[in-house]
Backbone as a ProteinNet text record, in pm:
[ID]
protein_1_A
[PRIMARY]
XXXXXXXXXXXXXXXXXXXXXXXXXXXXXXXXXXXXXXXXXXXXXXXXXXXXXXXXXXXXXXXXXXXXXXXXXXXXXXXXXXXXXXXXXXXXXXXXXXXXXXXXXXXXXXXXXXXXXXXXXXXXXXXXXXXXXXXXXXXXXXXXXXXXXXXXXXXXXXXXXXXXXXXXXXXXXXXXXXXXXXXXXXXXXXXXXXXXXXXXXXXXXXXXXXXXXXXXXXXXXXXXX
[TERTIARY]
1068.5	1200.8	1302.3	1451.1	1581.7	1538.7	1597.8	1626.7	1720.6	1784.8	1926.7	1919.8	1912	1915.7	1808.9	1788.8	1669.5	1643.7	1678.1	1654.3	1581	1503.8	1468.1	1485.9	1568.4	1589.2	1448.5	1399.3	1337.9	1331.6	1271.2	1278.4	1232.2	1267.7	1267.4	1085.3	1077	924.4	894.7	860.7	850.7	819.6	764.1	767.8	919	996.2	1149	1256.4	1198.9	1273.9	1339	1278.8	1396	1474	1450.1	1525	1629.7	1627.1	1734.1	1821.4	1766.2	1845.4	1947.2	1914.2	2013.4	2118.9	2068.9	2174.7	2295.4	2228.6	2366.3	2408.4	2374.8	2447.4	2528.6	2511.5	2613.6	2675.8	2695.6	2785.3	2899.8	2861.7	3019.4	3064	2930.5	3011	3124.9	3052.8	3131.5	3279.7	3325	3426.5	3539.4	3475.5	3633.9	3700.4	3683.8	3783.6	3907.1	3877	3942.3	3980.2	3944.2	4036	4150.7	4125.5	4183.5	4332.9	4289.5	4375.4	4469.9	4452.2	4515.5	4655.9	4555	4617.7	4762	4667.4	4792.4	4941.8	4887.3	5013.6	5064	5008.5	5078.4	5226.9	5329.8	5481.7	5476.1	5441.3	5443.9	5411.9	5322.8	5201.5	5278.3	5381.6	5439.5	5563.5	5629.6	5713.6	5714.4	5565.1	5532	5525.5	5456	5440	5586.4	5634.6	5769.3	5874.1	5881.4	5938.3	5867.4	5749.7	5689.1	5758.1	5743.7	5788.4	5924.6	6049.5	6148	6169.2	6126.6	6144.9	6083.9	5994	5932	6003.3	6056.1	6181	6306.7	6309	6464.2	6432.1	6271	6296.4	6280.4	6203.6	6114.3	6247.4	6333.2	6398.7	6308.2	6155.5	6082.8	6000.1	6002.9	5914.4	5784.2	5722.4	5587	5556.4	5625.6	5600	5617.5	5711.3	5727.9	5616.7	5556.7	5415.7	5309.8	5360.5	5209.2	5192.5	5268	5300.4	5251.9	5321	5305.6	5173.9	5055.3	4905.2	4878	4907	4842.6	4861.5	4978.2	4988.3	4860.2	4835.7	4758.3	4646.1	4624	4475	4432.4	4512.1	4497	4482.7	4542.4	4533.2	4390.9	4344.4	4172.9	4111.3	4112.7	4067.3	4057.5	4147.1	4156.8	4037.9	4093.3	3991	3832.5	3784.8	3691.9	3631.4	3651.1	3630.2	3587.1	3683.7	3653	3505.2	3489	3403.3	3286.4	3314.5	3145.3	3090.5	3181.9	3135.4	3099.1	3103.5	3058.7	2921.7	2950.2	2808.7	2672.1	2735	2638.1	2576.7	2669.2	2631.3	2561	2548.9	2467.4	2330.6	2315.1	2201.3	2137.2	2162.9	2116.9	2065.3	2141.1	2105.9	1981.4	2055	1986.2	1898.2	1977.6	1938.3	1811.3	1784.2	1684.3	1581.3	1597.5	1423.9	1495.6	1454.8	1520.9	1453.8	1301.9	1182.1	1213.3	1232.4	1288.2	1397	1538.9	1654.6	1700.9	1572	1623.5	1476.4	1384.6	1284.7	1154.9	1193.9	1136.9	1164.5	1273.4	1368.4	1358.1	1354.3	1381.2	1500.4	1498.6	1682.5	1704.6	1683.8	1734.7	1629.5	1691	1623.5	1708.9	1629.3	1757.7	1614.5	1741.5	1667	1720.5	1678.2	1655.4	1632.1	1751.8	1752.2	1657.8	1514.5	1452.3	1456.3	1476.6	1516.6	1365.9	1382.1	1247.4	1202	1289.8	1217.4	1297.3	1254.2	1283.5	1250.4	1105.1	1022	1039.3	1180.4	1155.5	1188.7	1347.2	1330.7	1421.7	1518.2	1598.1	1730.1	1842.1	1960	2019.9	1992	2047.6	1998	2136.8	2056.2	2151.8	2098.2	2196.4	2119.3	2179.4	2094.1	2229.7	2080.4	2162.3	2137.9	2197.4	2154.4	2186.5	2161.6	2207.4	2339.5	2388.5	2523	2521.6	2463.9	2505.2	2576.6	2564.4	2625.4	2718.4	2721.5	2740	2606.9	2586.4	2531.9	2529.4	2424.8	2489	2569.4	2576.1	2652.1	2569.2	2545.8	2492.4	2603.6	2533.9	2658.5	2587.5	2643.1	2618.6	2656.2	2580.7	2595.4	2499.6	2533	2472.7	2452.7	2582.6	2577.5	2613.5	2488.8	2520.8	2491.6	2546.4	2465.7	2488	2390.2	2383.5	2510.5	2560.9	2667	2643.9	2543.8	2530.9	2485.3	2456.5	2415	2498.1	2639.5	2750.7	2752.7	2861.5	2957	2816	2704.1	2599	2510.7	2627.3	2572.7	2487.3	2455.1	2373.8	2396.1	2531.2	2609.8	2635.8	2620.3	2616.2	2466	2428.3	2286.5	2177.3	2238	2213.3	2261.7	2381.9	2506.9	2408.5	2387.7	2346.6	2229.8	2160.5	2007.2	1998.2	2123	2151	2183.3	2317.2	2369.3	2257.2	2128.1	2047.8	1954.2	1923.6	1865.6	1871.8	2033.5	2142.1	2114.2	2176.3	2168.3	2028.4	1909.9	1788.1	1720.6	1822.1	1749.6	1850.4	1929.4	2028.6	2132.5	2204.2	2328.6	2437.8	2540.2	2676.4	2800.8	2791	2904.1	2830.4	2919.3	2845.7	2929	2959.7	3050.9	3035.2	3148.2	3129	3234.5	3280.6	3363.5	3327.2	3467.8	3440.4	3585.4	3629.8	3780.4	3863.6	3942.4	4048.1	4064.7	3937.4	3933.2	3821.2	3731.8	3619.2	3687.2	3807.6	3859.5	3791.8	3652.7	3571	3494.5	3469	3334.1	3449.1	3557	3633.4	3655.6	3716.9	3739	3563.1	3445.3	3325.4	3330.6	3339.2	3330.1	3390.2	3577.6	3613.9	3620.1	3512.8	3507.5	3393.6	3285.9	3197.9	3235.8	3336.4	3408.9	3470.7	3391.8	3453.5	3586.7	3691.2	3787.2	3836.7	3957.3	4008.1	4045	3971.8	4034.1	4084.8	4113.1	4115.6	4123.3	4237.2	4235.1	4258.8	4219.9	4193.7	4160.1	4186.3	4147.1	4064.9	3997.7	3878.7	3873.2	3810.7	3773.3	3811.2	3861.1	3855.7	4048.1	4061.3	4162.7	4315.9	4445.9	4555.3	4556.4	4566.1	4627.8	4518.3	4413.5	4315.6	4369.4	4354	4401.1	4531	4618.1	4754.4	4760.3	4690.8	4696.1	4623.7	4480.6	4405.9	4449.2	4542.6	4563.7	4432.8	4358.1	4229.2	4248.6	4197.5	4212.9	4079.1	4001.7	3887.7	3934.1	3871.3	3910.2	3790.6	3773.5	3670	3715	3615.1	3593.9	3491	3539.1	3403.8	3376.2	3261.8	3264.3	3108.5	3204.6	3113.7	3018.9	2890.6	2789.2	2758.5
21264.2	21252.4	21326.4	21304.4	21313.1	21512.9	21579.7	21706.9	21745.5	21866.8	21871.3	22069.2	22121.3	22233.6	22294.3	22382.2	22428.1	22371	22233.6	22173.6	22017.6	21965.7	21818.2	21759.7	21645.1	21521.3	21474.3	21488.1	21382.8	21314.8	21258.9	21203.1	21329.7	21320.4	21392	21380.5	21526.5	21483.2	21563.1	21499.9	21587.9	21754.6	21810.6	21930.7	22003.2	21945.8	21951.8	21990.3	21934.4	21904.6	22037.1	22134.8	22226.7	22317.6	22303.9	22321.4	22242.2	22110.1	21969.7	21995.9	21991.4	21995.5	22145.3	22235	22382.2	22370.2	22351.1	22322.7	22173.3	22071.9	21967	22062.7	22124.1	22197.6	22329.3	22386.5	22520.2	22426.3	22330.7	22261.5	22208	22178.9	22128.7	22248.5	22326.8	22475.1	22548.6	22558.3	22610.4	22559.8	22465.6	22368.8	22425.6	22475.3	22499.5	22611.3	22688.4	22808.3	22690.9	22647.7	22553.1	22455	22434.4	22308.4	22382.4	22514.8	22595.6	22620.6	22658.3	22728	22613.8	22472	22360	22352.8	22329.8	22258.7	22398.3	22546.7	22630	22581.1	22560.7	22580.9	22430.3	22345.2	22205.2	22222.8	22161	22203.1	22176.5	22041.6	22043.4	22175.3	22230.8	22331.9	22470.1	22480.3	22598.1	22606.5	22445.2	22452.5	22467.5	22433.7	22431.4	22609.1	22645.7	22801.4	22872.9	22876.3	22916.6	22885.6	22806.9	22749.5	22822.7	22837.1	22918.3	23042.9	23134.1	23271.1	23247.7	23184.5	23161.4	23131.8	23072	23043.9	23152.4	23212.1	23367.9	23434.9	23472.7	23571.7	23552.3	23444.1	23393.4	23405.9	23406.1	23404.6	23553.4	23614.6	23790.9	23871.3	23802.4	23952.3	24050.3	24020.7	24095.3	24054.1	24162.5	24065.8	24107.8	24154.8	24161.7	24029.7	23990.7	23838	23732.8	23778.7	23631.2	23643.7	23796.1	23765.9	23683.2	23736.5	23688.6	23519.4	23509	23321.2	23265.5	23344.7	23299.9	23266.9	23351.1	23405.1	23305	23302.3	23155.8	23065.1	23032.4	22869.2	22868.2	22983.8	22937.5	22956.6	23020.6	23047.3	22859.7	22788.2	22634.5	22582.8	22611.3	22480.3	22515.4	22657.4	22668.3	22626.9	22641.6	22540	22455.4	22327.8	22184	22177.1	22279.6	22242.2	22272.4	22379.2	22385.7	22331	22235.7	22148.9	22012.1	21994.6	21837.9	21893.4	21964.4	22037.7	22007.3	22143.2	22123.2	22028.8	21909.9	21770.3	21667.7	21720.3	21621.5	21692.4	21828.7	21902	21870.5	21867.7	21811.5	21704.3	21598.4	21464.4	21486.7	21512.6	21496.3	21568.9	21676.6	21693.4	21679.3	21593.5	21519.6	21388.8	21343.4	21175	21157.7	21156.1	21091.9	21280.6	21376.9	21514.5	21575	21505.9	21534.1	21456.1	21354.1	21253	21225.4	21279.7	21259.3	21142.5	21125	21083.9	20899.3	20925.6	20823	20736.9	20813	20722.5	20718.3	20739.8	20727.6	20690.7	20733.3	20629	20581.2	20516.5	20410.3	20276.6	20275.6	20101.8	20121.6	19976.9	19954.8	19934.8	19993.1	19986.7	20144.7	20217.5	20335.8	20480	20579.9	20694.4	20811.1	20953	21077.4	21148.3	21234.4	21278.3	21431.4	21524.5	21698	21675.9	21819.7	21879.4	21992.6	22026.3	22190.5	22247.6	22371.2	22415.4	22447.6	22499.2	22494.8	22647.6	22723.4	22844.9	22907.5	23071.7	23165.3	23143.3	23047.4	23001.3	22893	22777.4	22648.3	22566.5	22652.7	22631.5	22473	22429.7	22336.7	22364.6	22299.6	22361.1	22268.2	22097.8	22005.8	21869.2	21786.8	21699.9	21579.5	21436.6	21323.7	21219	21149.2	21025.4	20896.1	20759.9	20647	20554.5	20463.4	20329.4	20211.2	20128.4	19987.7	19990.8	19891.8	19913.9	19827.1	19826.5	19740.4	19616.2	19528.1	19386.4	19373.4	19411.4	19400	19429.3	19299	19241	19267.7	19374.5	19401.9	19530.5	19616.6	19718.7	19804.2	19930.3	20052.9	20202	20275.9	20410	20519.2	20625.6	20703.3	20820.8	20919.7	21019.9	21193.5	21275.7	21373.3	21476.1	21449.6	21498.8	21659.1	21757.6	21880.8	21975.6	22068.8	22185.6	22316.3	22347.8	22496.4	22626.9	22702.3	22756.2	22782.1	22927.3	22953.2	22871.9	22703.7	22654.6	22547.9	22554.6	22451.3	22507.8	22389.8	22376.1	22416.1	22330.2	22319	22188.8	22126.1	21972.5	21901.3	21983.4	21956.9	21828	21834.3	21685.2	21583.9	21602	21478.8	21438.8	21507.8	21432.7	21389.2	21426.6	21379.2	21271.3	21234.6	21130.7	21001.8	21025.8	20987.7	20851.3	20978.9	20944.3	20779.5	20884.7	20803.6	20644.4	20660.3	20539.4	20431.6	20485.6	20454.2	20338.8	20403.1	20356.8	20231.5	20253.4	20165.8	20009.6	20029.4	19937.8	19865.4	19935.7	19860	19746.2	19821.8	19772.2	19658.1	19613	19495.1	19551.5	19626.7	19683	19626.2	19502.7	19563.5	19616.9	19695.8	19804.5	19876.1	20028.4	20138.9	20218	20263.2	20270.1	20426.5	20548.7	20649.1	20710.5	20795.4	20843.1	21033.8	21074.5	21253.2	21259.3	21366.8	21408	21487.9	21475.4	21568.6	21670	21729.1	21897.3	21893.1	21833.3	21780.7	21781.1	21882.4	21820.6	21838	21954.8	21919.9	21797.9	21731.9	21662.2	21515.6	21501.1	21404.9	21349.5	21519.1	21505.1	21469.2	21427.9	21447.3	21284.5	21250.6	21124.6	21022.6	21013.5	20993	20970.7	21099.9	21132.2	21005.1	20989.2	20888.1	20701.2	20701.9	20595.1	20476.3	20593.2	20559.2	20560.1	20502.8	20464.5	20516.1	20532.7	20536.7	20347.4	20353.6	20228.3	20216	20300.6	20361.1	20466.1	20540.8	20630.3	20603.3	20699.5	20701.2	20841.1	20824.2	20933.5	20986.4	21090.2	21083.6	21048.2	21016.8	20950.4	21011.8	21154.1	21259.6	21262.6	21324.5	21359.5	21314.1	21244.5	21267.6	21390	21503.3	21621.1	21736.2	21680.8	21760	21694.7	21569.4	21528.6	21537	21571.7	21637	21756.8	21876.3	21987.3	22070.8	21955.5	21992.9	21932	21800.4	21727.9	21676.4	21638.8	21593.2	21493.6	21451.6	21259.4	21171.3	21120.8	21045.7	20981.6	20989.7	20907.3	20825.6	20713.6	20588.8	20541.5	20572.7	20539.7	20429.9	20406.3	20258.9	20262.7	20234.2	20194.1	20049.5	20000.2	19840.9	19886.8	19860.4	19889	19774.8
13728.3	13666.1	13752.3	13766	13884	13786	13863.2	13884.8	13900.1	13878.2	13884.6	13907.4	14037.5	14035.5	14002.5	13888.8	13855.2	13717.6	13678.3	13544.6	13582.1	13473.4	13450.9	13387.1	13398.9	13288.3	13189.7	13100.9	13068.5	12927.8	12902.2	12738.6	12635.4	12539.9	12423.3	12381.9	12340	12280.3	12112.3	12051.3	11917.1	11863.7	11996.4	12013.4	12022.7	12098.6	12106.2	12019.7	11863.4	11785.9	11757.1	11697.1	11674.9	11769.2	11905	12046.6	12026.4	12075.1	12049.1	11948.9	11827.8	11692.7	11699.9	11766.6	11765.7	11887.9	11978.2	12089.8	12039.5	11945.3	11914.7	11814.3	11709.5	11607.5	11676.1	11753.6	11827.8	11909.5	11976.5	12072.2	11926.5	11822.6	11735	11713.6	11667.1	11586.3	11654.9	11793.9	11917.3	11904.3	11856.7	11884.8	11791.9	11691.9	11584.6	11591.3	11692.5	11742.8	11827.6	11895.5	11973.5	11936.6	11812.5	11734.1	11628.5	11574.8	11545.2	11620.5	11798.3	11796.6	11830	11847.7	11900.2	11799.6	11691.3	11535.6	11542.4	11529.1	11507.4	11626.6	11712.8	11825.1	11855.1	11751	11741.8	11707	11745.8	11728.9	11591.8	11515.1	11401.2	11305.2	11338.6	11286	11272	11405.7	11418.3	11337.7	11318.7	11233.6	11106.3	11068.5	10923.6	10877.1	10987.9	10951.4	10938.7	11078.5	11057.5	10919.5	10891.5	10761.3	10673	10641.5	10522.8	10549.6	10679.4	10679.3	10642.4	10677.8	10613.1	10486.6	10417.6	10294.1	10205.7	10237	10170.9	10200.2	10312.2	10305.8	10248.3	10232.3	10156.6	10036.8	9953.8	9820.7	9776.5	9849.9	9803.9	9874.8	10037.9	10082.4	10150.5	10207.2	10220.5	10352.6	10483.3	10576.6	10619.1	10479.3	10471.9	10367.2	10301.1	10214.5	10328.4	10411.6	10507.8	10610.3	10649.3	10718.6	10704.9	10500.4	10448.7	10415.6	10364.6	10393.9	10532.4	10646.6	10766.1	10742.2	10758.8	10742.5	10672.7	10505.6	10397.2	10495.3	10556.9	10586.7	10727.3	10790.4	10946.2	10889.9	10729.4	10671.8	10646.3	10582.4	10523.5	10674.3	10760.9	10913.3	10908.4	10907.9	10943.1	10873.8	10709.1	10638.4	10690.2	10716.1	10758	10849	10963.3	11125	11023.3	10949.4	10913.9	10841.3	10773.3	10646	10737.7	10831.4	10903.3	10975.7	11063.6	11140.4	11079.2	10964.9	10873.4	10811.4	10738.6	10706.5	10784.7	10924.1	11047.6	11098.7	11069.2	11142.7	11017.6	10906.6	10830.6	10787.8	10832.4	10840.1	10929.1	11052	11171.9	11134.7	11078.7	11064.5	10962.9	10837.7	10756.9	10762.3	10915.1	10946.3	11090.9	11178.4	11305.4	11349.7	11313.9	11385.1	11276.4	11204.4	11083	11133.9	11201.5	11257	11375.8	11472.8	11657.6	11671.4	11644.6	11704.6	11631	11492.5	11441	11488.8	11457.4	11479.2	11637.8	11708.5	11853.7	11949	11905.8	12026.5	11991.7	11841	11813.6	11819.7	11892.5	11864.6	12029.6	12062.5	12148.5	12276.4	12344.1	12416.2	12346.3	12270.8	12245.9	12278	12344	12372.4	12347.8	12373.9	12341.5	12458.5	12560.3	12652.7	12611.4	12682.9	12701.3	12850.6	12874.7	12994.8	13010.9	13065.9	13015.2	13176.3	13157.6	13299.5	13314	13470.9	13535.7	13561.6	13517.6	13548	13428.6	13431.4	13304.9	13186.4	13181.9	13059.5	12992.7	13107.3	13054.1	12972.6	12886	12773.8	12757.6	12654.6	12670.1	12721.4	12809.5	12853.6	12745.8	12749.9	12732.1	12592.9	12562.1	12499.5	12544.7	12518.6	12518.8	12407.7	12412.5	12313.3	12359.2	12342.2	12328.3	12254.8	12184.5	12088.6	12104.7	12061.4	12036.8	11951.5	12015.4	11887.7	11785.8	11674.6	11585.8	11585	11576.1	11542.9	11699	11829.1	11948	12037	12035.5	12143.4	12285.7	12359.4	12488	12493.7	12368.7	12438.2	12327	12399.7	12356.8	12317.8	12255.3	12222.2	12251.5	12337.8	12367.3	12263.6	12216.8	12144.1	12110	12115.5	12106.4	12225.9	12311.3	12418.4	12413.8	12476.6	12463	12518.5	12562.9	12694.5	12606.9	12650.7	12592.3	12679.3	12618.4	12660.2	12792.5	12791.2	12912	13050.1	13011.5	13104.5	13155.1	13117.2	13145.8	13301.3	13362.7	13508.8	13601.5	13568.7	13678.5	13705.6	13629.8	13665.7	13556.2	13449.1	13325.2	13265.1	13226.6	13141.5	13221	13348.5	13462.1	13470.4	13506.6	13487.2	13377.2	13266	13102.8	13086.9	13139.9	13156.9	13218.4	13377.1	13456	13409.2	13393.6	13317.3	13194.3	13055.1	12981.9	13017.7	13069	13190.4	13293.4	13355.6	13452.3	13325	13180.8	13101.3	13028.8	13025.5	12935.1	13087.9	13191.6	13279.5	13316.7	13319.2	13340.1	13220.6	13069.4	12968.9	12911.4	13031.9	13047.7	12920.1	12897.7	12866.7	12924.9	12884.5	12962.1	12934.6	12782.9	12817	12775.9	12765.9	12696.3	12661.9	12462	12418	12355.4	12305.8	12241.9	12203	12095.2	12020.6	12056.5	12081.4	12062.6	12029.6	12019.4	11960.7	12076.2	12056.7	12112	12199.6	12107	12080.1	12205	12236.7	12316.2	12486.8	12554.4	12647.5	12816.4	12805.6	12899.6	12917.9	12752.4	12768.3	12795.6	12767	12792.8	12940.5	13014.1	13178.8	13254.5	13150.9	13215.4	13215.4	13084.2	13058.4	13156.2	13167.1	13248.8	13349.6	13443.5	13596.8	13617	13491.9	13501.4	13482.7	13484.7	13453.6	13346.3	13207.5	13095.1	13072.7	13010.6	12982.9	12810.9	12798.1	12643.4	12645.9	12503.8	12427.4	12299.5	12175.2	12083.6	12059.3	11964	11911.8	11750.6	11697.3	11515.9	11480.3	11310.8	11274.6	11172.9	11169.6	11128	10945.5	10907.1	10777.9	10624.9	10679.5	10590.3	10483.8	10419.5	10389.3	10475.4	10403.3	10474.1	10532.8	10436.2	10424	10572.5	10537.5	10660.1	10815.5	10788.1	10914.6	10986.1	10898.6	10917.4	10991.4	10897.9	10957.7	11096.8	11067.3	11144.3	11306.6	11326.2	11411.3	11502	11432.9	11505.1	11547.6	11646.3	11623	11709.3	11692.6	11730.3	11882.8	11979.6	12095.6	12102.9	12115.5	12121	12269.8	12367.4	12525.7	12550.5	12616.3	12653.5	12837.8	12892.8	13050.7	13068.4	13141.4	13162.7	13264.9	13256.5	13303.1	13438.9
[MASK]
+++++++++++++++++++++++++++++++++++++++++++++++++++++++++++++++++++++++++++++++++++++++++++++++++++++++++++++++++++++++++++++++++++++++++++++++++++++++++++++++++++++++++++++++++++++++++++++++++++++++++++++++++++++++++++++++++

């Protein structure tokens, strides 16, 4: 199997599972400081706050009330970012991240690979997974792409990428399609560099009011194989 430094691509094996399953769950978790601090410093976001500290001071006269407003309103944006976050991190590991072995390499045309490095005991750096796409014919979705912190900017998600991609094309694939957000803007410039494309944007399924504050928004990329 291709190598990448001191790591190996290969397919997922049921021993794996609770390696795999922790590295996709800390790669979203990881994410909501940074969706946090987006949403706060959205102009909208800043105006909303600002306006609260104004209007608390205009009603109390007091600019420990207009702090504290300030504070409620950036306490609710985290709400938002945290609420979308955790109802996605839990879907995921209630569905496909609850049976790897199942919803990924028992069907045919679909696999989920692990990166395990080769020395310091071996463990997992990486994960990817790919599928069939439902009711499209010919095109597969890439999902579950994830590096463990300390093992990013060494080529990990390129050659998870790689791999995925090499799989999708032999097993006569010709596009290959996937959704991440916003907030996602390494794994985006990765995607990209590989020659996926934006074709869609949307937003996530949840609440007006979450999706407001939180300013999330789904990017759906596609690249023809």
């Amino acid at each position: 199997m291709p190598g990448v430094a001191s790591f190996t691509i290969r397919q997922y094996q049921p021993g794996d599972f609770g390696e795999a399953r922790s590295i996709v769950e800390a790669g979203l978790t990881e994410l909501l400081p940074t969706a946090f601090r987006r949403a706060a410093l959205f102009p909208s976001n800043v105006v909303l706050v600002v306006s609260a500290c104004g209007v608390a001071y205009g009603l109390c006269g007091s600019l420990a009330c207009a702090v504290l407003a300030g504070l409620a309103t950036l306490g609710l944006i985290y709400l938002a970012c945290w609420a979308q976050f955790v109802g996605y991190i839990q879907e995921v590991l209630r569905t496909d991240m609850a049976d790897i072995e199942g919803s990924y390499r028992r069907e045919e045309g679909s696999g989920f690979w692990v990166a395990q490095e080769e020395d310091g005991g071996g463990g997992l750096a990486g994960t990817v997974a790919l599928v069939r796409e439902p009711g499209h014919p010919g095109t597969c979705r890439l999902l579950r792409l994830s590096v463990r912190h300390c093992f990013r900017r060494r080529g990990v998600g390129v050659a998870l990428l790689r791999e995925a991609l090499a799989f999708a094309t032999t097993h006569g694939y010709q596009l290959c399609c996937l959704e991440t957000s916003v907030v996602q803007e390494p794994a985006l410039g990765l995607y990209r560099k590989l020659g996926f494309r934006t074709v869609a944007l949307r937003l996530p399924s949840q609440s007006a009011i979450l999706c407001h504050l939180s300013k999330i928004t789904l990017v759906h990329l596609e690249k023809r194989l």
